[in-house]
C-alpha positions, 0 to 999 in steps of 0.5 A, spaced: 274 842 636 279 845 631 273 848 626 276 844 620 271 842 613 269 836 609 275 837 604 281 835 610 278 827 610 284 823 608 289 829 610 294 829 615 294 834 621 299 837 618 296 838 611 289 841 615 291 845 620 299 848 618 301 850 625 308 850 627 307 848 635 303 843 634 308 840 628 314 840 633 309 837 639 308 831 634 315 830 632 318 830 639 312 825 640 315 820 635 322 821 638 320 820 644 318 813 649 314 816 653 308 821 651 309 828 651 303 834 654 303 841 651 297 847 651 297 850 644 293 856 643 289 855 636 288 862 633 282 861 628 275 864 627 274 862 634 280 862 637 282 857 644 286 854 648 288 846 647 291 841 652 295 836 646 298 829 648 302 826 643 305 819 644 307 815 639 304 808 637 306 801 638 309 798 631 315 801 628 311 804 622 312 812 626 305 813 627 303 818 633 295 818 636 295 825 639 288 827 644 286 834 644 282 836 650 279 843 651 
């Protein structure tokens, strides 16, 4: 969905896709209680459009899941 090769395994999000929306999207979720929804246009080879919820996971450790839906 976000056309990222083999070399981004074991890599952040962040550290694959360098996108500064997306990166905000994902702090406000791990500030958050409740889950937070944004679309984000993606510029890539083949540019799109995202709907991107982000909430954060039970435990304490500052993990967030985020879901990405075309």
């Amino acid at each position: 969905m976000l056309l990222v090769g083999p070399d981004s395994v074991g890599k952040t999000v962040l550290e694959v896709v360098r996108h500064a929306e997306l990166k905000a999207l994902l702090d406000q979720g791990r500030r958050s209680l409740e889950p937070v929804t944004r679309e984000i246009d993606f510029g890539n080879i083949q540019p799109r459009r995202l709907l991107v919820r982000a909430a954060l996971l039970p435990g304490g450790q500052g993990g967030v899941l985020a879901v990405f839906v075309t």
